[in-house]
ZADO-450216 format. One record per residue: residue number from 1; residue in three letters; x, y, z of N, C-alpha, C in turn. Coordinates in steps of 0.1 Angstrom, whole numbers, plus 5000, padded with zeros to 4 digits. Layout:
BEGIN
PT_pos_code_n_px_n_py_n_pz_ca_px_ca_py_ca_pz_c_px_c_py_c_pz
PT_NUM_ala_X_Y_Z_X_Y_Z_X_Y_Z $
...
//
This chain:
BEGIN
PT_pos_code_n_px_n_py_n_pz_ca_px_ca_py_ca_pz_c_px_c_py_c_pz
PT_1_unk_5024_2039_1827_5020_2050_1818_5031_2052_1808 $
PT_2_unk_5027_2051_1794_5038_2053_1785_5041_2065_1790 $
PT_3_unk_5057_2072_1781_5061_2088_1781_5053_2093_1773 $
PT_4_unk_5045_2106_1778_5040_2114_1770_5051_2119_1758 $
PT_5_unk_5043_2126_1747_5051_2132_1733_5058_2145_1742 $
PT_6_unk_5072_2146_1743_5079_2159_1749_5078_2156_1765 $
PT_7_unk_5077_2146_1764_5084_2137_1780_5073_2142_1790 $
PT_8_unk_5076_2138_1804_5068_2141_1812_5070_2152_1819 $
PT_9_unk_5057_2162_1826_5063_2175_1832_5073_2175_1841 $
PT_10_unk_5079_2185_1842_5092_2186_1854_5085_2188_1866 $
PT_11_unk_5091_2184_1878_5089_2186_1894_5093_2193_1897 $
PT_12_unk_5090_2206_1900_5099_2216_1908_5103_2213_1919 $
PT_13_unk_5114_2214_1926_5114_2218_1939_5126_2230_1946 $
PT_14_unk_5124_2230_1958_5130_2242_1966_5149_2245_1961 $
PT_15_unk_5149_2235_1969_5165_2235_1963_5171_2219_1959 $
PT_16_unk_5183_2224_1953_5192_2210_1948_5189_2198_1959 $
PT_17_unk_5188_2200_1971_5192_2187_1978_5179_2188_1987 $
PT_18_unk_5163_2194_1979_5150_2190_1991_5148_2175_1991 $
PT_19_unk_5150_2168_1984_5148_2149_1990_5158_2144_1997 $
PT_20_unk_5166_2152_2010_5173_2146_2015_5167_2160_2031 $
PT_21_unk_5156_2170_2026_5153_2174_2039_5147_2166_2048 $
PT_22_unk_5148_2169_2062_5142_2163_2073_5148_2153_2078 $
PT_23_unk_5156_2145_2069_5160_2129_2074_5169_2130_2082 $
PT_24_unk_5167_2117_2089_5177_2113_2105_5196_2116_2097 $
PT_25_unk_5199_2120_2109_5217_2121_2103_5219_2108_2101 $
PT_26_unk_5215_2096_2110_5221_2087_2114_5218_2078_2099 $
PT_27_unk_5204_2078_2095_5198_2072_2075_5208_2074_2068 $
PT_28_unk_5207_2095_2068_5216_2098_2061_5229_2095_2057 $
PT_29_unk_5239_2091_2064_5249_2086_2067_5251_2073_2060 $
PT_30_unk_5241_2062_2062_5238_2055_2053_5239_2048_2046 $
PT_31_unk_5229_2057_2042_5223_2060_2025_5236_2063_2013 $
PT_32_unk_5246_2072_2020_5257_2076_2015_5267_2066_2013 $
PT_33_unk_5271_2059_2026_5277_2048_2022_5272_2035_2013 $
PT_34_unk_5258_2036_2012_5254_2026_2005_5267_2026_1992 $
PT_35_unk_5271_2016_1983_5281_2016_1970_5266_2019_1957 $
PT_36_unk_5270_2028_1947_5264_2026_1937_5267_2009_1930 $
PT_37_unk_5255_2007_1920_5241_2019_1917_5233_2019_1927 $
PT_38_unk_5223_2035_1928_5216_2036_1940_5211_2047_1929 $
PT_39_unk_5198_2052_1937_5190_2062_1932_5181_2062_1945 $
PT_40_unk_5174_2078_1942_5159_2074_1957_5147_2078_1945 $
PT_41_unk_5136_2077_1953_5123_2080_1944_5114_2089_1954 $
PT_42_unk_5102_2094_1950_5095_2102_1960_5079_2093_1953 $
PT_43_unk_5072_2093_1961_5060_2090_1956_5051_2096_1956 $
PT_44_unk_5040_2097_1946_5033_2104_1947_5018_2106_1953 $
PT_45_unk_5014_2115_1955_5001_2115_1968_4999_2108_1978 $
PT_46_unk_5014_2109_1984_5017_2107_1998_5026_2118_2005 $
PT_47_unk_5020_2123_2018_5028_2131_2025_5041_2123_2034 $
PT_48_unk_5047_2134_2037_5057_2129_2045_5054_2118_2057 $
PT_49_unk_5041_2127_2062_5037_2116_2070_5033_2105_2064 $
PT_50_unk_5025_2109_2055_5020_2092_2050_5030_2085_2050 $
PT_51_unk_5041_2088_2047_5050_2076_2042_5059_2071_2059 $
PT_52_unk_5057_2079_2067_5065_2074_2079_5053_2067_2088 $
PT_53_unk_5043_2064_2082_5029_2060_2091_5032_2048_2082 $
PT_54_unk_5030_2044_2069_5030_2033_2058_5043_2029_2050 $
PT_55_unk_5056_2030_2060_5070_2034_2052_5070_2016_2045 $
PT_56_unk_5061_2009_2054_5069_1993_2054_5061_1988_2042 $
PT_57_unk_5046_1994_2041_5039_1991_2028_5041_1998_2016 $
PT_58_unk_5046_2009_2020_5046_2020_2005_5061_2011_2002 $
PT_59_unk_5072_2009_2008_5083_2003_2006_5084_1994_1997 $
PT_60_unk_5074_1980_2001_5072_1970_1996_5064_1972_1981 $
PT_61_unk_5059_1980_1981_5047_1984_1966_5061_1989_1956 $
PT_62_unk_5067_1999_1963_5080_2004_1955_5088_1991_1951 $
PT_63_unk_5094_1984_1959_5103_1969_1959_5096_1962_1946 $
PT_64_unk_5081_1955_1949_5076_1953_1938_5076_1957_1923 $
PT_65_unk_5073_1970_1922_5072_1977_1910_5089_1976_1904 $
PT_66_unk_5095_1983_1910_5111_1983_1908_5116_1964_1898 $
PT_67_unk_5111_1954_1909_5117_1943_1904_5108_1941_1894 $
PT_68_unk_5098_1939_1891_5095_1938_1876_5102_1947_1863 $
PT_69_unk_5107_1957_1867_5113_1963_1858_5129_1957_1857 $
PT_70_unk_5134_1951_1867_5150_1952_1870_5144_1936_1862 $
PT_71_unk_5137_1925_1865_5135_1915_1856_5132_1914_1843 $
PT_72_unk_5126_1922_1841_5128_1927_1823_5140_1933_1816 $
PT_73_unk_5151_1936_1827_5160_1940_1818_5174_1927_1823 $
PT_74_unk_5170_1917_1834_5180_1914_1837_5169_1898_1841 $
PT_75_unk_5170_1883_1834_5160_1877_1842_5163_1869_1855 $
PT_76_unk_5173_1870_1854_5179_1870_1870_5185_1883_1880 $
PT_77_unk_5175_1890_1880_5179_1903_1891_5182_1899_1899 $
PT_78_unk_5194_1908_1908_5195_1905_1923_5183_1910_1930 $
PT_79_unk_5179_1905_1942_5166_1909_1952_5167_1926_1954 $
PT_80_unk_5156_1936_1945_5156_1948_1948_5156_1956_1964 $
PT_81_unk_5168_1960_1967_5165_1969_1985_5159_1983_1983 $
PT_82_unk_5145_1982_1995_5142_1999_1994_5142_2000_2007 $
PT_83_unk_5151_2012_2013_5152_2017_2026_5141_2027_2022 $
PT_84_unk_5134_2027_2034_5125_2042_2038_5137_2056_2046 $
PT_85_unk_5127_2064_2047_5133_2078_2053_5132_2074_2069 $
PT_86_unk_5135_2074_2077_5134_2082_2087_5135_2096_2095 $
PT_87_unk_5122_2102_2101_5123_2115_2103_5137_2121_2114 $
PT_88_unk_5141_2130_2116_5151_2139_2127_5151_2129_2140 $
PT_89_unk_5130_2134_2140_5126_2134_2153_5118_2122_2159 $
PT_90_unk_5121_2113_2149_5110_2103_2151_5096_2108_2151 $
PT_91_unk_5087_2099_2152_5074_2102_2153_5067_2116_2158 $
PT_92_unk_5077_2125_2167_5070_2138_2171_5073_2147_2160 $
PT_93_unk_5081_2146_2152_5089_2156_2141_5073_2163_2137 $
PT_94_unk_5079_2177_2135_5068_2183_2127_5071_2187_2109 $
PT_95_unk_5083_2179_2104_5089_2177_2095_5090_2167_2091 $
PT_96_unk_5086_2162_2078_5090_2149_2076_5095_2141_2063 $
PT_97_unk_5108_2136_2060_5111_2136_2045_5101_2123_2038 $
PT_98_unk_5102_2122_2025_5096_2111_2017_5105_2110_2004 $
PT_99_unk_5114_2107_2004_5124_2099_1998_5129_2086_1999 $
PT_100_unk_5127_2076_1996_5130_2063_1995_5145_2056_1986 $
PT_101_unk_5154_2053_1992_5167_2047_1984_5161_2034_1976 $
PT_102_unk_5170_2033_1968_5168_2021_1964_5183_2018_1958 $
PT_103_unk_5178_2005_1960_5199_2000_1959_5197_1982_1957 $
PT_104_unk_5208_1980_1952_5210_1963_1949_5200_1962_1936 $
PT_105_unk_5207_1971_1927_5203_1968_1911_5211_1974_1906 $
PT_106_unk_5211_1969_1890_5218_1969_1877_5222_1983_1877 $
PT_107_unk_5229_1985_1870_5237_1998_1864_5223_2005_1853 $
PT_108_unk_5220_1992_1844_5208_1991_1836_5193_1989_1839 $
PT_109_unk_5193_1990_1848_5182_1990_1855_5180_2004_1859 $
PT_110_unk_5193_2012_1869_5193_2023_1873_5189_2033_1860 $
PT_111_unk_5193_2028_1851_5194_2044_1839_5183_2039_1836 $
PT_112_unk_5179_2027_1833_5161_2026_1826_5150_2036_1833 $
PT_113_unk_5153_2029_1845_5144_2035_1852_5145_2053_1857 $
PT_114_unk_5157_2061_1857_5160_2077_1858_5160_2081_1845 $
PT_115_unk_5159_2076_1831_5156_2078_1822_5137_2080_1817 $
PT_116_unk_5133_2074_1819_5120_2076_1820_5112_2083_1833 $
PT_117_unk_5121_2084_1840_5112_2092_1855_5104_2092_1864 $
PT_118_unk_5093_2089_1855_5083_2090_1861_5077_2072_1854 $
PT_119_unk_5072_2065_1868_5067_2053_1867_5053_2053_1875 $
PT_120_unk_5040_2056_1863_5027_2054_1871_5022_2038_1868 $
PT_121_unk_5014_2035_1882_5009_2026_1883_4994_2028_1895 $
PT_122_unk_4985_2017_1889_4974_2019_1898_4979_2019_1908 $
PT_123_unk_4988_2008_1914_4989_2011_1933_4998_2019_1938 $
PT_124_unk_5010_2025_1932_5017_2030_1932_5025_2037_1917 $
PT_125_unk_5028_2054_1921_5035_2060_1913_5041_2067_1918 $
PT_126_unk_5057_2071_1916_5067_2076_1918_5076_2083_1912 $
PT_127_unk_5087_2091_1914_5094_2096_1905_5108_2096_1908 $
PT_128_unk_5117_2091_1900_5132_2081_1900_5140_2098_1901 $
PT_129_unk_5151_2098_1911_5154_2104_1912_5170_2106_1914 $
PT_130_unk_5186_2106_1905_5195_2102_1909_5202_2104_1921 $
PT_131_unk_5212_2100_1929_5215_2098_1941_5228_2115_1939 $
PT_132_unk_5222_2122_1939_5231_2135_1938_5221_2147_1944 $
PT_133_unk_5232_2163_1942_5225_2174_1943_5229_2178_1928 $
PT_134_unk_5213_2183_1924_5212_2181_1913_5217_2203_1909 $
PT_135_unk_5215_2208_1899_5216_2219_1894_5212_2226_1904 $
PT_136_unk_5209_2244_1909_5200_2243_1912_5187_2246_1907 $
PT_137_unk_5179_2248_1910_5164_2247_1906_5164_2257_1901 $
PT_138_unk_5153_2255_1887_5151_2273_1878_5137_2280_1887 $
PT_139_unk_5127_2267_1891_5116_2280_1893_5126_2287_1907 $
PT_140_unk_5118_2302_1910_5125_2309_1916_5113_2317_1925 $
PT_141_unk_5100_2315_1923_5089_2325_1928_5080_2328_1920 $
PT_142_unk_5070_2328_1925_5052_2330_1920_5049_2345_1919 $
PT_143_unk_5043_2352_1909_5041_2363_1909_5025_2367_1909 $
PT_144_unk_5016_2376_1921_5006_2376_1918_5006_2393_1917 $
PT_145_unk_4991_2403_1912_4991_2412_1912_4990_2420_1897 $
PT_146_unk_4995_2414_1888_4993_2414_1870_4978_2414_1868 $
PT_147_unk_4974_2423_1859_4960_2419_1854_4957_2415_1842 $
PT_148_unk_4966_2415_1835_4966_2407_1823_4972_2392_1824 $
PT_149_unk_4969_2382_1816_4968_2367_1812_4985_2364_1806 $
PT_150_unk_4990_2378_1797_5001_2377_1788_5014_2379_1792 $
PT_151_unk_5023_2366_1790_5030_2360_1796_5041_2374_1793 $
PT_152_unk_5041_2376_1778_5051_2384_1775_5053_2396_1782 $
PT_153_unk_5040_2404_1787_5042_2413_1793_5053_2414_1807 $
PT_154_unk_5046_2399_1815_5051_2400_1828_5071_2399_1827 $
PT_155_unk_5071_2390_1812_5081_2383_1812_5092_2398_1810 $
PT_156_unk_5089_2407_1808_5095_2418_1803_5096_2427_1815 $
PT_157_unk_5084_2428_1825_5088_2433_1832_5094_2428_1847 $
PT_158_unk_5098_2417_1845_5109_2411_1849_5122_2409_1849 $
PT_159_unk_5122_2411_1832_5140_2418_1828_5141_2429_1831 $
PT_160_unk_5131_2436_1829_5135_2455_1830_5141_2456_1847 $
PT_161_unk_5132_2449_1856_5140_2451_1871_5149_2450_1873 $
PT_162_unk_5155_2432_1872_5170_2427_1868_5177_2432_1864 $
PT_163_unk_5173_2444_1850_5187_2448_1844_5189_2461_1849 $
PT_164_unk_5181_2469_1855_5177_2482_1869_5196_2483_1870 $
PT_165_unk_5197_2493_1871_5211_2495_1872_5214_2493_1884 $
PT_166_unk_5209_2495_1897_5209_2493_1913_5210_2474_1909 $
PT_167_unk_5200_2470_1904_5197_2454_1906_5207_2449_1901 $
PT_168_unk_5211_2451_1890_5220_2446_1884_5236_2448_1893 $
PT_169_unk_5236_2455_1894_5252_2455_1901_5252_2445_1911 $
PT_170_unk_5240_2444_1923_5235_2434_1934_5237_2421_1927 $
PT_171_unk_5229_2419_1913_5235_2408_1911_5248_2405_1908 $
PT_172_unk_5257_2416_1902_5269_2412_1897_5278_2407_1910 $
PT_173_unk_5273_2414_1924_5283_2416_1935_5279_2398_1938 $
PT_174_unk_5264_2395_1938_5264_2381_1942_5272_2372_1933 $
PT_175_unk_5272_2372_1919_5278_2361_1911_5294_2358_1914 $
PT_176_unk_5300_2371_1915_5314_2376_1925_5321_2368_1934 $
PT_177_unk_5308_2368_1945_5312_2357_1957_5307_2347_1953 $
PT_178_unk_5307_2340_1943_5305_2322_1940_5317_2318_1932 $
PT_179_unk_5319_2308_1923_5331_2304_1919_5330_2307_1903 $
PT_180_unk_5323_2315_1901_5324_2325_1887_5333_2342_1891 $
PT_181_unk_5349_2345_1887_5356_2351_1899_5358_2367_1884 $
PT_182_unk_5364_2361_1875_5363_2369_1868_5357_2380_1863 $
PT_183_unk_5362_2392_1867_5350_2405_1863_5342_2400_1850 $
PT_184_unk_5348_2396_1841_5341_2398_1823_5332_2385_1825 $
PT_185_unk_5331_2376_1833_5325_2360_1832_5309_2364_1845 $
PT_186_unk_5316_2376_1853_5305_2383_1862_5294_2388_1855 $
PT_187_unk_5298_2396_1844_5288_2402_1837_5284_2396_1826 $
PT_188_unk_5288_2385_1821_5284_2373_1811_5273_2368_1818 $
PT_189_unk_5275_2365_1831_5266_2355_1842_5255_2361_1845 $
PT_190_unk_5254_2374_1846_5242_2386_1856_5235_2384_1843 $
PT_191_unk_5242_2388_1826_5237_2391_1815_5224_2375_1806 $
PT_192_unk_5235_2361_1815_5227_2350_1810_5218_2348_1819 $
PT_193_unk_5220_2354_1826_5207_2352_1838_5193_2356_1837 $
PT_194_unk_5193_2371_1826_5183_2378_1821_5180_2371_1812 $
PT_195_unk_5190_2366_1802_5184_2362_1787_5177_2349_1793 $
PT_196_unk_5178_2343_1804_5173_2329_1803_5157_2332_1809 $
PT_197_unk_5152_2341_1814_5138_2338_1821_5129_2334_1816 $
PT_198_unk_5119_2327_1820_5109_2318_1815_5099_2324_1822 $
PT_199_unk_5085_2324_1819_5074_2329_1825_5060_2318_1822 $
PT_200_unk_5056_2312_1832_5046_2303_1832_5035_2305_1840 $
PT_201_unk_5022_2309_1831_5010_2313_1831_5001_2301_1840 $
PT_202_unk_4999_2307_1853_4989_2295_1864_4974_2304_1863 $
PT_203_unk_4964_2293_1858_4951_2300_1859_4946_2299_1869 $
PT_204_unk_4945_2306_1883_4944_2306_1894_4929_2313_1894 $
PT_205_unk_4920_2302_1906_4909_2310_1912_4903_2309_1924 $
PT_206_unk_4895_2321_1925_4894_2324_1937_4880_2319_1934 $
PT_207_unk_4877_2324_1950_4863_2317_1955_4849_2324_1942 $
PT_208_unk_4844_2317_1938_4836_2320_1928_4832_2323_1916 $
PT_209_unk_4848_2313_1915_4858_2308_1905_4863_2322_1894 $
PT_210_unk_4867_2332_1903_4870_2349_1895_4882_2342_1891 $
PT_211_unk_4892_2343_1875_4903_2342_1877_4914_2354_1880 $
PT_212_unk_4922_2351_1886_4934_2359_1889_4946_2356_1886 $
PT_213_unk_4949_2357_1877_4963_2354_1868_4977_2356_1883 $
PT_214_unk_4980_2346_1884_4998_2338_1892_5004_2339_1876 $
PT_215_unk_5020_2339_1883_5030_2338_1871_5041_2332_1885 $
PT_216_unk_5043_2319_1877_5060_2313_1880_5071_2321_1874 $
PT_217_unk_5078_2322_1880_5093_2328_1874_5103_2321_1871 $
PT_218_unk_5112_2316_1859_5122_2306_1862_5133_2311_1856 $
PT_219_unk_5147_2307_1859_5155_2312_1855_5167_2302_1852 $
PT_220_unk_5176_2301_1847_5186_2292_1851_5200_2294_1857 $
PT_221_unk_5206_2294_1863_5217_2295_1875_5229_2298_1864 $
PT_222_unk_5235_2306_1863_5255_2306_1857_5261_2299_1868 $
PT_223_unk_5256_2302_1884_5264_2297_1890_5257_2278_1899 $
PT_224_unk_5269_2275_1895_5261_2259_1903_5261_2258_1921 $
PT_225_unk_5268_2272_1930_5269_2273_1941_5258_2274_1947 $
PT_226_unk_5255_2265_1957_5237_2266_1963_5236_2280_1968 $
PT_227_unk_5242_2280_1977_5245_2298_1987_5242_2309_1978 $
PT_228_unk_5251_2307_1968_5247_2322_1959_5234_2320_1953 $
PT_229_unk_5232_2310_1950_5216_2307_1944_5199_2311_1954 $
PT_230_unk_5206_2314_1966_5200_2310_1978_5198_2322_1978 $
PT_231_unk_5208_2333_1978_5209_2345_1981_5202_2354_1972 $
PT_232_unk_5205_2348_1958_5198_2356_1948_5186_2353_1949 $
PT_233_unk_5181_2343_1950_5164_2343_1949_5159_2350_1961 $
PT_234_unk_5167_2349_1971_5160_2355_1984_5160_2370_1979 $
PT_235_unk_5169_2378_1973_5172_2389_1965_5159_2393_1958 $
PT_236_unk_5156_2385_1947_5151_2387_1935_5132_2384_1942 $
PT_237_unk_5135_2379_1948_5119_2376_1952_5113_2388_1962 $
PT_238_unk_5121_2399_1968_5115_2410_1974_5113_2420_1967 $
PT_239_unk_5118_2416_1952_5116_2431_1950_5103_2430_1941 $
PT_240_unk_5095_2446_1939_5083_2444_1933_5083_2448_1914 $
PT_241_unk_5075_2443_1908_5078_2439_1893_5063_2450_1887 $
PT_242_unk_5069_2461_1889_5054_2474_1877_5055_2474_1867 $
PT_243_unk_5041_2477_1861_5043_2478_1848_5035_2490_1846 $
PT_244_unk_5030_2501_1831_5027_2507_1829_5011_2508_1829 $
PT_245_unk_5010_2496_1823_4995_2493_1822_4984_2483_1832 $
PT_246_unk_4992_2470_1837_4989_2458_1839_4991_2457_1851 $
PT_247_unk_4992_2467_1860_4993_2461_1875_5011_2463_1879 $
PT_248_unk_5015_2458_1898_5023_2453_1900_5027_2446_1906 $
PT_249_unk_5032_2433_1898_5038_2420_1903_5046_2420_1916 $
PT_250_unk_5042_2410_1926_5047_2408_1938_5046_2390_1944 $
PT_251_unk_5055_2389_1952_5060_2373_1947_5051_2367_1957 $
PT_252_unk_5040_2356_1962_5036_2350_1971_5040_2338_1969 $
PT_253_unk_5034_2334_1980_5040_2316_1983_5038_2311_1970 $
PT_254_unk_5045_2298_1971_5046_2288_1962_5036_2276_1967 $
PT_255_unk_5030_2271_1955_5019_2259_1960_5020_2245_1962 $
PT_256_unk_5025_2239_1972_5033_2223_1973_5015_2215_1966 $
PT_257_unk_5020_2209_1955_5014_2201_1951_5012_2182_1958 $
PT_258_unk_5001_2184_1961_4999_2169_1970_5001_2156_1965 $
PT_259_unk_4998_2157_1949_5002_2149_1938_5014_2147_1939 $
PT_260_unk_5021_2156_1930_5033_2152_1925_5044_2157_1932 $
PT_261_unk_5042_2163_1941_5050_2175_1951_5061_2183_1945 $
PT_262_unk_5051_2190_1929_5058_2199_1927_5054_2217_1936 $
PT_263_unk_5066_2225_1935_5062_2235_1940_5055_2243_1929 $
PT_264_unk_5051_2244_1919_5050_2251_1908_5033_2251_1904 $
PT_265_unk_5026_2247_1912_5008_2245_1912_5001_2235_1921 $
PT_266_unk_4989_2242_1925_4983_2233_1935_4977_2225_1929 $
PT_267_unk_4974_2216_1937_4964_2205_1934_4956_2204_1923 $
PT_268_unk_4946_2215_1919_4936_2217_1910_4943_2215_1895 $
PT_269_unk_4955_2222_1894_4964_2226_1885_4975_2215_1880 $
PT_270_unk_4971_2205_1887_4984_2195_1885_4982_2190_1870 $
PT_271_unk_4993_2189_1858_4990_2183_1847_4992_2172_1848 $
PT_272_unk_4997_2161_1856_4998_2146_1856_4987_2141_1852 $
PT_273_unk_4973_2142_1859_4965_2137_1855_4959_2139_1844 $
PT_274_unk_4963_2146_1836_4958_2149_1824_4964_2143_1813 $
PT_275_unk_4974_2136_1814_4986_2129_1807_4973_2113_1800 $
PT_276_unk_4979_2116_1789_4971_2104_1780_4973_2087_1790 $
PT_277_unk_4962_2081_1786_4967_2070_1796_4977_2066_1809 $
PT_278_unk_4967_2083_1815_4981_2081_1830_4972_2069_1840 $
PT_279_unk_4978_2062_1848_4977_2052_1855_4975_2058_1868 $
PT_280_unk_4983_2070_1871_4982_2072_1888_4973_2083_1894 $
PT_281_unk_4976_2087_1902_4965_2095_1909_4960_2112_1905 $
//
């Protein structure tokens, strides 16, 4: 599937390092010493289990796909390696990761392929993922409860909480304890944290197809410390979001997409499939 115009959608997930949950210490270990280049991938419309029931064929579909690409940029590639996950608990786990390494390729091969991202194919599609913990994540919580559609409303009464004189200081005391130390860079950080919110409109429905307007919340981190990030959203997701006219916002689950396993929409809502000439599921 070519790149769509303005790239392909983002994948939410939980935190910096969820494609490395659930896996055996002993992989993990690994995996790490594997030498770059290395990257893993996650596939799409397969669960964890799927992939620990089918690790040896989804492997090989990945291996394949991979070396056609590493042969177009190199016509003598070295033979592409894909390690599977292994779960904690072996086969009884009621957890199970789906992340796949891949290693024994080009430098050029590696950035082709995490540069474009996302690689759909009829028998397989996936998404290239670099061998790090990445930022952490902006989505932050689902907001249901609003009765209006308008983004800007919710998006306002979101800052107004945050900047709540009580909230605000909670946040300044969190940014505090991370490696942002300075009073004036504290209140730079609480302050960038408001200016950055994003508000994404999920047309959600219920049985009889009534809609009920969800709202994602995103934000972007001042601080790159997972703990404090952990802390604040655990923070920011209890508290409840009123407004004068339109209801009051309150945060429910997030929806693991089976597709693309983003957290950010269920199934019905996935935009992959809607992508011009998409190839995968």
């Amino acid at each position: 599937t070519p790149t769509p115009i303005g790239g392909f959608p983002r994948i939410h997930m939980a935190h910096s390092a969820q494609i490395f949950d659930h896996l055996d210490n002993r992989v993990l270990l690994a995996w790490f010493q594997v030498e770059h280049p290395k990257f893993l991938v996650r596939v799409f419309d397969q669960t964890g289990k799927d992939v620990f029931e089918k690790a040896a064929v989804i492997a090989e579909r990945i291996r394949a796909s991979i070396a056609i690409i590493a042969n177009f940029v190199h016509q003598d590639a070295l033979p592409v390696r894909v390690s599977p996950p292994q779960p904690q608990k072996g086969r009884d786990s009621k957890d199970f990761p789906s992340g796949f390494l891949i290693h024994n390729v080009s430098d050029e091969t590696r950035s082709l392929i995490l540069n474009q991202r996302i690689w759909a194919a009829t028998d397989i599609t996936f998404e290239a993922l670099p061998f790090n913990c990445s930022h952490p994540p902006e989505l932050l919580f689902c907001l249901s409860g609003f009765t209006t559609p308008n983004r800007d409303i919710v998006k306002k009464a979101v800052a107004d909480v945050w900047a709540h004189d009580d909230n605000r200081h909670r946040i300044n005391d969190m940014f505090s304890m991370s490696e942002i130390t300075e009073e004036e860079l504290v209140y730079k950080a609480t302050h960038d944290l408001i200016r950055s919110i994003q508000v994404e409109h999920l047309d959600f429905k219920i049985t009889g197809g009534l809609s009920v307007p969800r709202f994602n919340i995103f934000a972007t981190s001042p601080s790159s410390d997972a703990k404090t990030w952990t802390e604040l959203r655990g923070f920011l997701r209890i508290l409840d979001y009123p407004t004068g006219l339109d209801g009051c916002g309150t945060a429910v689950a997030l929806s693991l997409c089976p597709i693309c396993h983003s957290l950010a929409h269920p199934r019905g809502l996935c935009p992959f499939p809607n992508i011009p000439l998409w190839n995968g599921p």
